[in-house]
C-alpha positions as CSV (number, residue, x, y, z in Angstrom):
1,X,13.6,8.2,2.2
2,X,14.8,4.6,2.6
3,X,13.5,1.2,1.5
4,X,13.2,-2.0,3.5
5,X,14.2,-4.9,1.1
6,X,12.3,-7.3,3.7
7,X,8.9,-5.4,3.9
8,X,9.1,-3.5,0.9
9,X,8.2,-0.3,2.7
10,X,9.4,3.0,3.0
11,X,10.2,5.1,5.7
12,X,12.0,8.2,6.6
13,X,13.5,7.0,9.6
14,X,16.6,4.7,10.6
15,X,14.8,1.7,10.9
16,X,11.2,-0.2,8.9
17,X,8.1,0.5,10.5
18,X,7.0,-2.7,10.0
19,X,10.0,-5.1,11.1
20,X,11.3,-2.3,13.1
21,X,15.3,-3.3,11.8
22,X,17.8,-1.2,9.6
23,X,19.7,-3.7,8.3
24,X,17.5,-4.2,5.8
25,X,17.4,-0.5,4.4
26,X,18.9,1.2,1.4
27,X,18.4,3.9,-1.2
28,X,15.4,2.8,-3.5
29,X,15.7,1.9,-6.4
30,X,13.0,3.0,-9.5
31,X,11.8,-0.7,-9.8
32,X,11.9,-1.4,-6.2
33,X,7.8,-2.7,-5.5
34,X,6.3,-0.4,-2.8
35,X,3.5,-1.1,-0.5
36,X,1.0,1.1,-1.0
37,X,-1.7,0.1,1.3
38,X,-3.7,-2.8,2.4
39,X,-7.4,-2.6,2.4
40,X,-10.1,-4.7,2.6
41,X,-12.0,-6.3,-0.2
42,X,-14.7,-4.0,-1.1
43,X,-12.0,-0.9,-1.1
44,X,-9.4,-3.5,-2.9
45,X,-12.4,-3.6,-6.0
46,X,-12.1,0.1,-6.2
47,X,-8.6,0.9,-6.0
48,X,-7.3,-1.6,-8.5
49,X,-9.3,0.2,-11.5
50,X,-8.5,3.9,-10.2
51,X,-4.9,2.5,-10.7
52,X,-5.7,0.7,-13.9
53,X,-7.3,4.0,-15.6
54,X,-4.3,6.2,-14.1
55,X,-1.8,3.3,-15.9
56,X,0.1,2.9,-12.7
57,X,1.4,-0.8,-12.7
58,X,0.5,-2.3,-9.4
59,X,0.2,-6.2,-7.8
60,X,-2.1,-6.9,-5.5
61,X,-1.4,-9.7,-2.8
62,X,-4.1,-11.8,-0.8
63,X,-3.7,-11.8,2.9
64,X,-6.2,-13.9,3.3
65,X,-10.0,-15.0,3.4
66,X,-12.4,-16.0,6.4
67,X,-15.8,-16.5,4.7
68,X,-17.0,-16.9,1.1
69,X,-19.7,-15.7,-0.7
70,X,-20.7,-17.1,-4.1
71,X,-17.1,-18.0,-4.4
72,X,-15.7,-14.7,-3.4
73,X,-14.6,-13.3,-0.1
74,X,-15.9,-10.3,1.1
75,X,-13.4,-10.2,3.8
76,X,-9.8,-10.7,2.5
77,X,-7.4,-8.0,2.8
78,X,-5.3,-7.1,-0.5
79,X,-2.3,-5.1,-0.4
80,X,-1.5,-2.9,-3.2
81,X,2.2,-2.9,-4.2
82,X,3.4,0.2,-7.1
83,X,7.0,0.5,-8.4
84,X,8.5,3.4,-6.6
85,X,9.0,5.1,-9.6
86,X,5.2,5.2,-9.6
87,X,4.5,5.2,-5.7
88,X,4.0,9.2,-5.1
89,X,1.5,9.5,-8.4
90,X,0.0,6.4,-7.1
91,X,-0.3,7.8,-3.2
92,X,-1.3,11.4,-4.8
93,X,-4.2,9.7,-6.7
94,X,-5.7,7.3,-3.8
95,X,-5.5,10.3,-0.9
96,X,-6.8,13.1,-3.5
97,X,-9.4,10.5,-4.3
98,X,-10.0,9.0,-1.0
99,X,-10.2,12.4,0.8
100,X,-13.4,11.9,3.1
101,X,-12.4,8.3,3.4
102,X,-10.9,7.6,6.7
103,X,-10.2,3.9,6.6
104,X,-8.4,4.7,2.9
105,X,-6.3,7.5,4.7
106,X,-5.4,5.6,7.5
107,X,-4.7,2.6,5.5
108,X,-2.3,4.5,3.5
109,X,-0.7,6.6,6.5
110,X,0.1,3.0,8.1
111,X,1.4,1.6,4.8
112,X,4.2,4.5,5.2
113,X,4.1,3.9,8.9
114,X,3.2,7.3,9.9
115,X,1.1,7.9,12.6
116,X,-1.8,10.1,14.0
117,X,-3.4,12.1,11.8
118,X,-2.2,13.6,8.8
């Protein structure tokens, strides 16, 4: 398993399967922050809790809002980031979890950048 330094993903093959380079890549480290997935808002306001109760540290980013309601937006997308240290409890929790969710599943399958179904 590698880590891209750029996109802060993992992957098992030679190159990110988000930038698609190798240069970037090394060995992670425990500290290393780890996407975990990205998911929309109403998902985003369950995970962060599940993660919470679980004590797995975790920041969640913004990617950003196209309509408010009552000051919140229902249709941001937040991506979940977990030290790697923590990333396979973390991954074992949302997809035990998550099971009949596919949006979840895929969210976290493309986070890894795997494909298909798994």
């Amino acid at each position: 398993m590698l880590y891209c330094t750029k996109c802060q993903r993992l992957t098992e093959g030679e190159k990110c399967p988000a930038c698609n380079r190798s240069r970037a890549l090394r060995q992670p480290r425990a500290d290393d922050p780890v996407l975990l997935c990205t998911v929309r808002y109403v998902l985003a306001a369950m995970i962060g809790p599940l993660l919470e109760e679980e004590k797995i540290p975790y920041a969640k980013h913004t990617l950003g809002s196209s309509a408010l309601l009552g000051g919140v937006s229902f249709l941001e997308n937040y991506a979940f980031y977990v030290p790697y240290a923590a990333y396979a409890g973390a991954l074992e929790l949302l997809t035990g979890i998550f099971a009949e969710d596919e949006e979840v599943r895929m969210a976290l399958r493309e986070a890894a950048g795997v494909e298909g179904e798994n």
